[in-house]
Jmol script that loads the backbone (N, CA, C; Angstrom):
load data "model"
ATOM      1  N   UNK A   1     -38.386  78.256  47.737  1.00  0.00           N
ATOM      2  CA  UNK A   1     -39.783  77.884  47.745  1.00  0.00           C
ATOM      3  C   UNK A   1     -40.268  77.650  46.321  1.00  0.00           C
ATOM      4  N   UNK A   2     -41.513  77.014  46.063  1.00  0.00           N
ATOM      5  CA  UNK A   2     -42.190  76.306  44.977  1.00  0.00           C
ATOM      6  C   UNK A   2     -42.774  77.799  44.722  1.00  0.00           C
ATOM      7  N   UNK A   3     -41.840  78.676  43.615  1.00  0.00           N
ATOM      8  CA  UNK A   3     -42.739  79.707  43.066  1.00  0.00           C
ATOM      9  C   UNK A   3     -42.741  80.223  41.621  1.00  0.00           C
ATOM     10  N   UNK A   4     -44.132  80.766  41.152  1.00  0.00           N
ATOM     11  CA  UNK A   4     -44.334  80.692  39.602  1.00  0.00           C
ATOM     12  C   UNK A   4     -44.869  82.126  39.501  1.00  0.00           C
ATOM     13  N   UNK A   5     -44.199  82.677  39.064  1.00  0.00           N
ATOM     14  CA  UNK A   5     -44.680  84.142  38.374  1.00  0.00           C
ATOM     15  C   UNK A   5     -44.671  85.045  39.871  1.00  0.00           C
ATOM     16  N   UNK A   6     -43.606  84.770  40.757  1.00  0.00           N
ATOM     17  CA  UNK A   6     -43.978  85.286  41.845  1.00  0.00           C
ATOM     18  C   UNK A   6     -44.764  85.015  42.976  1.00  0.00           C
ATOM     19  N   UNK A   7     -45.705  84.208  42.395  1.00  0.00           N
ATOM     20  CA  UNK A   7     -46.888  83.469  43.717  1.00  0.00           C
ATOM     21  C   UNK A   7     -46.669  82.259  44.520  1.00  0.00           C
ATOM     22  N   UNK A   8     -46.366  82.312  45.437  1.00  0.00           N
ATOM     23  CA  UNK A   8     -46.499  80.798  46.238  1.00  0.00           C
ATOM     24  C   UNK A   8     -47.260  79.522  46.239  1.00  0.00           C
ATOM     25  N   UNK A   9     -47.243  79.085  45.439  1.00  0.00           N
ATOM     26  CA  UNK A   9     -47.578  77.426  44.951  1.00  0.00           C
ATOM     27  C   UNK A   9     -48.003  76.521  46.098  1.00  0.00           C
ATOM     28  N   UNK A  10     -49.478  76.285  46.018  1.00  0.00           N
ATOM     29  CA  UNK A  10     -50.278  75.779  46.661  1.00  0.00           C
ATOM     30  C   UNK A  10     -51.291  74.719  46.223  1.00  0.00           C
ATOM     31  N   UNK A  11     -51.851  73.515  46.885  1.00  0.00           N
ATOM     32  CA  UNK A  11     -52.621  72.898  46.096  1.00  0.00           C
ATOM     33  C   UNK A  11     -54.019  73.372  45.921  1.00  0.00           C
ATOM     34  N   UNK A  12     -54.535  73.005  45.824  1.00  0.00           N
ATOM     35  CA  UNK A  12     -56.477  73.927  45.715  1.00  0.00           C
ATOM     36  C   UNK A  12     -56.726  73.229  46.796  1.00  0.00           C
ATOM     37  N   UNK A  13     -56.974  74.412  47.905  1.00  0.00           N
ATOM     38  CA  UNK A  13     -57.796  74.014  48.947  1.00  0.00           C
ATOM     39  C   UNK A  13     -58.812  74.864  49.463  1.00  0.00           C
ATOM     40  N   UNK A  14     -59.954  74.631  50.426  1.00  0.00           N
ATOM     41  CA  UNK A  14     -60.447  75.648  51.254  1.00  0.00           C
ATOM     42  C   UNK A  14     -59.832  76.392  52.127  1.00  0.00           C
ATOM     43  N   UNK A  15     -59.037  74.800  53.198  1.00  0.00           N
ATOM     44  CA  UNK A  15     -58.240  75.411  54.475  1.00  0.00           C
ATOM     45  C   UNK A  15     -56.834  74.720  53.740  1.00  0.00           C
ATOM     46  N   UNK A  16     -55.885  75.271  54.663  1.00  0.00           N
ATOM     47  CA  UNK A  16     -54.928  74.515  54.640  1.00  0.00           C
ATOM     48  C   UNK A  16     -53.866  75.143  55.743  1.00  0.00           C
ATOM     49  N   UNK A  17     -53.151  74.141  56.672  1.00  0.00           N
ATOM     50  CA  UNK A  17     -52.275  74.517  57.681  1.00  0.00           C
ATOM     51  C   UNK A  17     -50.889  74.212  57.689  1.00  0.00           C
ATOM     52  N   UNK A  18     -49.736  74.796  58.210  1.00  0.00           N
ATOM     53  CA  UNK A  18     -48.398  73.809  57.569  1.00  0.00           C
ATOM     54  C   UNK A  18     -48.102  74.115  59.699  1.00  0.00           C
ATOM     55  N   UNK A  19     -47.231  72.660  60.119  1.00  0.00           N
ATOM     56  CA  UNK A  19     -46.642  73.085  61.184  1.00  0.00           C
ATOM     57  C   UNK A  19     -45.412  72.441  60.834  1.00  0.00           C
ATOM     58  N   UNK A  20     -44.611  73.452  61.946  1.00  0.00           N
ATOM     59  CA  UNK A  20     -42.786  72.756  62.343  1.00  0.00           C
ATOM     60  C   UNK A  20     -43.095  72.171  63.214  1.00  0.00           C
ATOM     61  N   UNK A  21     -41.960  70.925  63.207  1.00  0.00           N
ATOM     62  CA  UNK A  21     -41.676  70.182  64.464  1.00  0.00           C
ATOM     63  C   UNK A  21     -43.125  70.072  65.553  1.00  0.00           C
ATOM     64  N   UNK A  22     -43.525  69.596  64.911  1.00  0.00           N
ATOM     65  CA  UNK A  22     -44.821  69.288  65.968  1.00  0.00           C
ATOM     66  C   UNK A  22     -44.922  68.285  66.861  1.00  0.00           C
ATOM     67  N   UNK A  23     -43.283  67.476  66.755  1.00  0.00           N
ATOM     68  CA  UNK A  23     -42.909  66.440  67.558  1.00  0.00           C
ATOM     69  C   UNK A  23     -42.131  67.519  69.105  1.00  0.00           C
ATOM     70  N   UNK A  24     -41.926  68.382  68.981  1.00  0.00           N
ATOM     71  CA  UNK A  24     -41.549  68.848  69.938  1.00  0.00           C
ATOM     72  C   UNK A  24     -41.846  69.482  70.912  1.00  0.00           C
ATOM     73  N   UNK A  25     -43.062  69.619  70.754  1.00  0.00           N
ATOM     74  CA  UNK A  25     -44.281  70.192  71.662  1.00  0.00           C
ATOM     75  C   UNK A  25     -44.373  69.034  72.690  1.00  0.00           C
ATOM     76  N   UNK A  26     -44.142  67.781  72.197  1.00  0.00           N
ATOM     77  CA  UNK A  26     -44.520  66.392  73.147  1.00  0.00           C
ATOM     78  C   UNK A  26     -42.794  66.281  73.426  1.00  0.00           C
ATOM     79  N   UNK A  27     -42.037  66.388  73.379  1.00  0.00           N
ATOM     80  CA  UNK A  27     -40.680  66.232  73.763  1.00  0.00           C
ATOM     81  C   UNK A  27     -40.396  64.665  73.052  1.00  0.00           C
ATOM     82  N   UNK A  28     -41.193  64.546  72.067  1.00  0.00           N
ATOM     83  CA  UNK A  28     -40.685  63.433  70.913  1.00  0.00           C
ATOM     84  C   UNK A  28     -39.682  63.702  70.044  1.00  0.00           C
ATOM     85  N   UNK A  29     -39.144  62.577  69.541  1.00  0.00           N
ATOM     86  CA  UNK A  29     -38.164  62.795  68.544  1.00  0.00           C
ATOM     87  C   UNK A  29     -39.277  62.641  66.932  1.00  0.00           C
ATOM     88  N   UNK A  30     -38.924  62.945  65.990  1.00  0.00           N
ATOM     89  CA  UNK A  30     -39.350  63.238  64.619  1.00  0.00           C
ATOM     90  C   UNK A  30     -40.021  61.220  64.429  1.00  0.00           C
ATOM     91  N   UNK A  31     -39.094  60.181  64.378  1.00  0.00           N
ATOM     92  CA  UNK A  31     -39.368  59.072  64.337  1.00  0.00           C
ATOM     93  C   UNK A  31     -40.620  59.133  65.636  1.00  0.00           C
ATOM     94  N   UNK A  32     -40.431  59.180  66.398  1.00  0.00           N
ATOM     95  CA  UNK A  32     -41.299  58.378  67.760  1.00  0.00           C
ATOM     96  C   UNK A  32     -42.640  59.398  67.374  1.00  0.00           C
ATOM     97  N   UNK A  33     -42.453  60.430  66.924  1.00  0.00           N
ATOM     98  CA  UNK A  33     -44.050  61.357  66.182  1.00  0.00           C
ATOM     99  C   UNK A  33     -44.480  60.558  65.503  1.00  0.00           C
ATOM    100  N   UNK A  34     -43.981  60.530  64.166  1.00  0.00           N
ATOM    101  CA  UNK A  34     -44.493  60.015  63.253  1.00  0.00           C
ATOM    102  C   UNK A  34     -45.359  58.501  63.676  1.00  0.00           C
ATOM    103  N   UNK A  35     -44.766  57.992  64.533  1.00  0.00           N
ATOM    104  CA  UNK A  35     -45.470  56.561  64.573  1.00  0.00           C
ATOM    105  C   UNK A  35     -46.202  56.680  65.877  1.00  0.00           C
ATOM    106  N   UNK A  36     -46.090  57.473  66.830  1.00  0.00           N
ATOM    107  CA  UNK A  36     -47.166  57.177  68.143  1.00  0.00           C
ATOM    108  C   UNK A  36     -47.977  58.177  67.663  1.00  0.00           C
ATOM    109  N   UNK A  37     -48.345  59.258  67.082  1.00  0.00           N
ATOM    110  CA  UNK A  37     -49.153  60.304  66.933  1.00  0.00           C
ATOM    111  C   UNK A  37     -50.112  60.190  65.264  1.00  0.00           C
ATOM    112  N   UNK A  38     -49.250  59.625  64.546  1.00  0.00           N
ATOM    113  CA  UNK A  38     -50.291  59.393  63.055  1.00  0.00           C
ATOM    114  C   UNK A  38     -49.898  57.936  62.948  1.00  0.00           C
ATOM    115  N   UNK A  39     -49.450  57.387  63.331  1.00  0.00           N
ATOM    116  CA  UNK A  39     -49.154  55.287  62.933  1.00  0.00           C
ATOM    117  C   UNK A  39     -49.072  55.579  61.548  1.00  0.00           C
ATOM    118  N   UNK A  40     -50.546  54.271  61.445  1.00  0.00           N
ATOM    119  CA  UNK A  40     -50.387  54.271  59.954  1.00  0.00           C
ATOM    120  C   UNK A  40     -51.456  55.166  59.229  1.00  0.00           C
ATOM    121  N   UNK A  41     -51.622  55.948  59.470  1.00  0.00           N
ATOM    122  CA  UNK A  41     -52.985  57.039  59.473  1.00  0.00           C
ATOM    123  C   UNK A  41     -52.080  58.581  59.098  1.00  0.00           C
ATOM    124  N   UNK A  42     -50.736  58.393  59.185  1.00  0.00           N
ATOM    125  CA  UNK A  42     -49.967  59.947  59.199  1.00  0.00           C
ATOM    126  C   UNK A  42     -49.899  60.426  57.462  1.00  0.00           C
ATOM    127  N   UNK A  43     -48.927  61.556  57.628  1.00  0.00           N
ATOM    128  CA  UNK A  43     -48.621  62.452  56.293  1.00  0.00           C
ATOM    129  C   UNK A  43     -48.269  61.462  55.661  1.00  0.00           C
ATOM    130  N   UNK A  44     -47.802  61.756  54.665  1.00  0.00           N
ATOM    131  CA  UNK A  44     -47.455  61.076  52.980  1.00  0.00           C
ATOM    132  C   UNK A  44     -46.466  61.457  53.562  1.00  0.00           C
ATOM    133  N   UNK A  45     -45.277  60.750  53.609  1.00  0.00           N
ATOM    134  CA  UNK A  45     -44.323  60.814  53.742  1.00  0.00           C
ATOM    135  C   UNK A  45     -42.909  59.741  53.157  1.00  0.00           C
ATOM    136  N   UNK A  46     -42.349  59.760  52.116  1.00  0.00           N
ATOM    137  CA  UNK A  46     -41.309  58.699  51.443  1.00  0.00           C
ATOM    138  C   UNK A  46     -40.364  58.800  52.830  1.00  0.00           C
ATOM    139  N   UNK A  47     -39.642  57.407  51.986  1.00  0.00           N
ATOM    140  CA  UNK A  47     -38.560  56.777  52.785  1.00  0.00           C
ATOM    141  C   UNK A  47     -37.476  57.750  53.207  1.00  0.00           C
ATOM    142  N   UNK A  48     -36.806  58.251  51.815  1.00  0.00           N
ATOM    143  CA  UNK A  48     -35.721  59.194  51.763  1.00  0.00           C
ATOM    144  C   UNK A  48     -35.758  60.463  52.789  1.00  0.00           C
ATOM    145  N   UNK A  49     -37.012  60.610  52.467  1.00  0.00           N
ATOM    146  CA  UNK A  49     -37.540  61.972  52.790  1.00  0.00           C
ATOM    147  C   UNK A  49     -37.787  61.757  54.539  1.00  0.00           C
ATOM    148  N   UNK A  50     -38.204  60.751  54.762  1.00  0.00           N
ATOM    149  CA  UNK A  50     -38.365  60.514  56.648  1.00  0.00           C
ATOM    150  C   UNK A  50     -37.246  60.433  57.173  1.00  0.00           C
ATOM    151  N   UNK A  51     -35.681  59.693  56.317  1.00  0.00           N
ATOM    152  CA  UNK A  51     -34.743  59.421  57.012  1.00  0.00           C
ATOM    153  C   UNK A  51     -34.045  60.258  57.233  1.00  0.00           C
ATOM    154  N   UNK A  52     -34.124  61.832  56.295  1.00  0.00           N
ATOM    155  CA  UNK A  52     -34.090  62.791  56.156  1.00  0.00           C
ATOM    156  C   UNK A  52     -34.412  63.708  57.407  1.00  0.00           C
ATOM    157  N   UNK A  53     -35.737  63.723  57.867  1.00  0.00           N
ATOM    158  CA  UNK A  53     -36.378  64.050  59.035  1.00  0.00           C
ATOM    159  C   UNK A  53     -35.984  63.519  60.096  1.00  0.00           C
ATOM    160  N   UNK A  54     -36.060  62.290  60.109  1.00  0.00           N
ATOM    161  CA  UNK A  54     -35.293  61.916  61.525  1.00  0.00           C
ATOM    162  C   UNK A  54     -34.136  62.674  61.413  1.00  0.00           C
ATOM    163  N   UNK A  55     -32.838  62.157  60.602  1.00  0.00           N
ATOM    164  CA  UNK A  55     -31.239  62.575  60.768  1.00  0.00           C
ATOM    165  C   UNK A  55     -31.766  63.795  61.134  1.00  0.00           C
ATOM    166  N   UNK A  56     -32.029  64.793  60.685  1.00  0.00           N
ATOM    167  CA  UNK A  56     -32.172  66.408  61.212  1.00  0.00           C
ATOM    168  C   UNK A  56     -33.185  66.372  62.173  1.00  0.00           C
ATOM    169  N   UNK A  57     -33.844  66.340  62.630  1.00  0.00           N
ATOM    170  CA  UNK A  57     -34.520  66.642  63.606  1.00  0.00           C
ATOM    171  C   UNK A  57     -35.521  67.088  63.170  1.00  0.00           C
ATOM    172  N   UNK A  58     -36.364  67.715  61.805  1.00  0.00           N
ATOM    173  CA  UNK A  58     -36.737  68.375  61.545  1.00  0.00           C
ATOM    174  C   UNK A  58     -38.108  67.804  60.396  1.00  0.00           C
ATOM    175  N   UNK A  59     -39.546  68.515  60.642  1.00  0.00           N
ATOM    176  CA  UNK A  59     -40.287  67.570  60.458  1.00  0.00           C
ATOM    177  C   UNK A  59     -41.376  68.998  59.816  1.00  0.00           C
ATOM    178  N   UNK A  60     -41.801  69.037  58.832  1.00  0.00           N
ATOM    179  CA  UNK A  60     -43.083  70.054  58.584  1.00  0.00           C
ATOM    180  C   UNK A  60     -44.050  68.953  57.774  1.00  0.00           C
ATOM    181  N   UNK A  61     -45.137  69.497  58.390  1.00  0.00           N
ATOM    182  CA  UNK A  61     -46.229  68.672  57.982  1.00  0.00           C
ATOM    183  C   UNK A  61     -47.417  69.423  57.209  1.00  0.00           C
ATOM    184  N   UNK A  62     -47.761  69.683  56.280  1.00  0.00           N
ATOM    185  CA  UNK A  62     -48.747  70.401  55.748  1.00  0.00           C
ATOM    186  C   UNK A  62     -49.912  69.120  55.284  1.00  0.00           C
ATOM    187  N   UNK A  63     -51.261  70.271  55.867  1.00  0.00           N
ATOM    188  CA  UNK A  63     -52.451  69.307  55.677  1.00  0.00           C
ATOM    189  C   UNK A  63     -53.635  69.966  55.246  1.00  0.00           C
ATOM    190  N   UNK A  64     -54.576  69.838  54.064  1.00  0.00           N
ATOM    191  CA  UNK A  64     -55.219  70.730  53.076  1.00  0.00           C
ATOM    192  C   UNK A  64     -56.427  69.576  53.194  1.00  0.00           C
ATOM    193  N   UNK A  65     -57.551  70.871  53.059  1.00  0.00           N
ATOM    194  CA  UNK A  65     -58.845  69.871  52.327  1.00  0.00           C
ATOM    195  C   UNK A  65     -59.116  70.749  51.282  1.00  0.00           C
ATOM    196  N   UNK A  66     -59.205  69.910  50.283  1.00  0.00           N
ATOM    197  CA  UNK A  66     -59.222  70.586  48.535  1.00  0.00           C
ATOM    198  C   UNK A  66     -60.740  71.055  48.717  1.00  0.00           C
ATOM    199  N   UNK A  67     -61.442  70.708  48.237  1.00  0.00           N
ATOM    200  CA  UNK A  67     -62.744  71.261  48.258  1.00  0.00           C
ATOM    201  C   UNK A  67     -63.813  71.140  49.351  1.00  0.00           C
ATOM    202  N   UNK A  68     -63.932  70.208  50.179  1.00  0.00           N
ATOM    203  CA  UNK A  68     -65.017  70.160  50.890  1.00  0.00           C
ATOM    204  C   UNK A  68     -64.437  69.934  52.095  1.00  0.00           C
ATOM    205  N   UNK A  69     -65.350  70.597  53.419  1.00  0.00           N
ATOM    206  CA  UNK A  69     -64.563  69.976  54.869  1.00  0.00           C
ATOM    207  C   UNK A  69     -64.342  68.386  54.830  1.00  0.00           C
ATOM    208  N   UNK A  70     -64.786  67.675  54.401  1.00  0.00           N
ATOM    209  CA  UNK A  70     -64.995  66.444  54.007  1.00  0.00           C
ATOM    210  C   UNK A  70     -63.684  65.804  53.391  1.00  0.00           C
ATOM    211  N   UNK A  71     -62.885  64.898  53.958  1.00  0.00           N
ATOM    212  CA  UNK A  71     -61.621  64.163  53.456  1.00  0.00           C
ATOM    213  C   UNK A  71     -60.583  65.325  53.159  1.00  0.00           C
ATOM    214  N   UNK A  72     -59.285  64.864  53.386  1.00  0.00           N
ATOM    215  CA  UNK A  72     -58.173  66.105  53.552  1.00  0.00           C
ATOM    216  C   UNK A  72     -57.390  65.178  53.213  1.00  0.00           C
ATOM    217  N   UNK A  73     -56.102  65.984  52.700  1.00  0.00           N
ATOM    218  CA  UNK A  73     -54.531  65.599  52.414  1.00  0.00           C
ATOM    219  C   UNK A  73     -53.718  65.640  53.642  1.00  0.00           C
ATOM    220  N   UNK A  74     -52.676  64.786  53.301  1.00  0.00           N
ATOM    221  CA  UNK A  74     -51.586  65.364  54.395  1.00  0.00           C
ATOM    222  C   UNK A  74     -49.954  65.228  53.920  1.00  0.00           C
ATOM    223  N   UNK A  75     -49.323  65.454  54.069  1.00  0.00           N
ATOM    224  CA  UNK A  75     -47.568  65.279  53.542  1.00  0.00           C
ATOM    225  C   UNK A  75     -47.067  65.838  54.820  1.00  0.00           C
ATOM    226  N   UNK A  76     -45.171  65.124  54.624  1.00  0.00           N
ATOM    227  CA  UNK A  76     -44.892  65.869  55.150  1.00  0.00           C
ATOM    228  C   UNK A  76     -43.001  65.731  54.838  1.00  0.00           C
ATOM    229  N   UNK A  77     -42.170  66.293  55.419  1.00  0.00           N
ATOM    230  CA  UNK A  77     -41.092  66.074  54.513  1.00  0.00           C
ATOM    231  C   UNK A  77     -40.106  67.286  55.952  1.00  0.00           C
ATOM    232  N   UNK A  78     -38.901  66.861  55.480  1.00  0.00           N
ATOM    233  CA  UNK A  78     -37.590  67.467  56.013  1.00  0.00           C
ATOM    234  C   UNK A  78     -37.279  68.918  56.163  1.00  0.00           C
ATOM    235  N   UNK A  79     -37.801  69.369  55.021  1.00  0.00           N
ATOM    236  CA  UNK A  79     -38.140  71.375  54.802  1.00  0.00           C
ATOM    237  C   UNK A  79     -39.412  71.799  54.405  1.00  0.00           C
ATOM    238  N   UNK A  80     -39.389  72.864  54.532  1.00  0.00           N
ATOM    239  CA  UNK A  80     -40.761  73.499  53.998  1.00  0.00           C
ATOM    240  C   UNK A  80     -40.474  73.544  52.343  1.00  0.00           C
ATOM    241  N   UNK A  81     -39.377  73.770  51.741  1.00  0.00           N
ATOM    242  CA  UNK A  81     -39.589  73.516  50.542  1.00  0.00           C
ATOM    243  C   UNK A  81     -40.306  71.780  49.777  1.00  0.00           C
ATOM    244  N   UNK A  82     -39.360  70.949  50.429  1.00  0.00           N
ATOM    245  CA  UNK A  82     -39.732  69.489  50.201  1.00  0.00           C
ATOM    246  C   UNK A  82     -41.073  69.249  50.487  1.00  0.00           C
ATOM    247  N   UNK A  83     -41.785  69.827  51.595  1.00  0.00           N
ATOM    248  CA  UNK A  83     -43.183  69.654  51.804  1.00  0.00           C
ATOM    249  C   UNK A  83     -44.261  69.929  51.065  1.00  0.00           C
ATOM    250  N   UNK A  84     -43.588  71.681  50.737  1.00  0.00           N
ATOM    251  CA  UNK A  84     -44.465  72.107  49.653  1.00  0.00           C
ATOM    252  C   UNK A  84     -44.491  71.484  48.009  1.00  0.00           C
ATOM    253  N   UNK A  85     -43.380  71.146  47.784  1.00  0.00           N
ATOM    254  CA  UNK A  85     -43.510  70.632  46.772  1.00  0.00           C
ATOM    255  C   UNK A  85     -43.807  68.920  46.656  1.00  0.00           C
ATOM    256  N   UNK A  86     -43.642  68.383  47.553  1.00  0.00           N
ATOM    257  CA  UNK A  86     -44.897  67.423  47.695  1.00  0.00           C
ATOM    258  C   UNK A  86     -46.361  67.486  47.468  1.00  0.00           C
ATOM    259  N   UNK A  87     -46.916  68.703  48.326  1.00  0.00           N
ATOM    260  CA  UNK A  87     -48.343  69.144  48.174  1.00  0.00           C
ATOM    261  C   UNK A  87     -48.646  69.195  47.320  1.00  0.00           C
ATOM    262  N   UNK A  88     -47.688  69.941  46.313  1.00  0.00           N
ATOM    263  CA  UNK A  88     -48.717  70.970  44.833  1.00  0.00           C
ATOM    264  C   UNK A  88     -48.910  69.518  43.814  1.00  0.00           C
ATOM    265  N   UNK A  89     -47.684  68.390  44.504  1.00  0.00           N
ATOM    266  CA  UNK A  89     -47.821  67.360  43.138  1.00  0.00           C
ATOM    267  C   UNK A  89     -48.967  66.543  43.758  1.00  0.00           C
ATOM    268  N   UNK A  90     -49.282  66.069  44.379  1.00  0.00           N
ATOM    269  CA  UNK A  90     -50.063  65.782  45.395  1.00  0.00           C
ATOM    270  C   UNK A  90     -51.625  66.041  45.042  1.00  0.00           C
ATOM    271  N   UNK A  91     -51.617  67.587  45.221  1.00  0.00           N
ATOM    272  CA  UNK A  91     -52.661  68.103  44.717  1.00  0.00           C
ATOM    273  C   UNK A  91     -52.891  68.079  43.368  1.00  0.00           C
ATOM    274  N   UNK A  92     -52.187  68.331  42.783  1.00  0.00           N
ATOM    275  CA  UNK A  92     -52.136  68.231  40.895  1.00  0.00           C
ATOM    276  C   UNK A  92     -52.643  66.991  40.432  1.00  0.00           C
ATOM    277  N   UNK A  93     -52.442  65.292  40.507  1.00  0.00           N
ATOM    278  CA  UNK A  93     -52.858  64.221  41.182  1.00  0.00           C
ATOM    279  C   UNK A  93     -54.242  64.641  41.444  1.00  0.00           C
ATOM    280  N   UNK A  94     -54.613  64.885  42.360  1.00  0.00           N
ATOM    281  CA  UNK A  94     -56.199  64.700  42.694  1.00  0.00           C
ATOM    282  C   UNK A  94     -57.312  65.530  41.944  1.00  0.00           C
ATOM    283  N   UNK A  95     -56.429  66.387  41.364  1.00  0.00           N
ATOM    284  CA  UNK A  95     -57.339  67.392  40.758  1.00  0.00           C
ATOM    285  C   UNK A  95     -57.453  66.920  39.173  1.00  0.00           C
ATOM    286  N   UNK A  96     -56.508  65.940  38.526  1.00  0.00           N
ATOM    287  CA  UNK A  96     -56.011  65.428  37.295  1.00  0.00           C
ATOM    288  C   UNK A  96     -57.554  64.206  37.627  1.00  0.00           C
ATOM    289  N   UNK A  97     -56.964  63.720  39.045  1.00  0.00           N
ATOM    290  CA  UNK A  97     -58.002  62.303  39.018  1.00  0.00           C
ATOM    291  C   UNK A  97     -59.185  62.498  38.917  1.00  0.00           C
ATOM    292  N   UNK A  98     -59.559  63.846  39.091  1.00  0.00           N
ATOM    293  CA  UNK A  98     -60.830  64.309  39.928  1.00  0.00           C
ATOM    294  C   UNK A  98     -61.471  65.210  38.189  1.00  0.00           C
ATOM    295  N   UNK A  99     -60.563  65.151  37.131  1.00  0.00           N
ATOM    296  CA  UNK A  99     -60.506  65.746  36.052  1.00  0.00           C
ATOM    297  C   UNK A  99     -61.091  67.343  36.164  1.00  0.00           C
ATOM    298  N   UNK A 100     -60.348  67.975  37.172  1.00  0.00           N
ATOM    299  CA  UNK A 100     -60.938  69.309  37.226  1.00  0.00           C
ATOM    300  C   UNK A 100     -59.717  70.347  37.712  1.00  0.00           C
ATOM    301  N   UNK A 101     -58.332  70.248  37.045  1.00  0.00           N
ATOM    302  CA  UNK A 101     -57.674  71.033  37.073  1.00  0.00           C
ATOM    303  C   UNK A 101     -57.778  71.671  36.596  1.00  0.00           C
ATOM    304  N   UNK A 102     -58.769  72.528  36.030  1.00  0.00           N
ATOM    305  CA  UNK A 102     -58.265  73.948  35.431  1.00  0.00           C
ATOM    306  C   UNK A 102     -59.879  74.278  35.968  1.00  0.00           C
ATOM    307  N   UNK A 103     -59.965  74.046  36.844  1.00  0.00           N
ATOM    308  CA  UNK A 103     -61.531  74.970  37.713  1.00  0.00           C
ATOM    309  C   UNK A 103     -60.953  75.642  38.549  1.00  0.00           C
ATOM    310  N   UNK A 104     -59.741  76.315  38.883  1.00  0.00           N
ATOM    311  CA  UNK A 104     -59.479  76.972  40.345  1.00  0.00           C
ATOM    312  C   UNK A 104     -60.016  77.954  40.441  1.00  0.00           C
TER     313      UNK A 104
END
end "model"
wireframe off; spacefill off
backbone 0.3
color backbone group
């Protein structure tokens, strides 16, 4: 896991939720999720990293709203490590754009 001084590495959020395989609740495969359930509206998700998910079966999706209920993130990737460390860069990014990384 994405960890620094011991703590679990997270982006700045209010909420934030991570699920497994959430294609399998619908008896979908990881591909047929991704595109009937988020289209073009789903996680951040790269090429490598989906073909990844499909070949394994295996799909975590973490989804954060940084400061306000108002507009949210989403990623998602092959492990919970790959996911998480998507997020924190992700988040690091918005908080750089947003010029307020060092308000946490």
């Amino acid at each position: 896991m994405t960890e620094a001084e011991g703590q679990l590495q997270l982006p700045r959020h209010i909420n934030l939720s991570i699920e497994h395989n959430p294609h399998a609740v619908n008896y979908e495969t990881v591909e047929g999720h991704l595109a009937s359930f988020y289209g073009a509206a789903g996680p951040d998700i790269g090429d490598e990293e989906k073909g990844r998910a499909i070949e394994l079966g295996e799909l975590w999706v973490i989804q954060w709203y940084p400061t306000t209920p108002v507009g949210f993130f989403s990623v998602a990737a092959s492990s919970l490590e790959a996911a998480l460390a998507h997020a924190v860069a992700a988040g690091a990014r918005d908080d750089a754009r947003r010029g307020d990384a060092d308000d946490r």
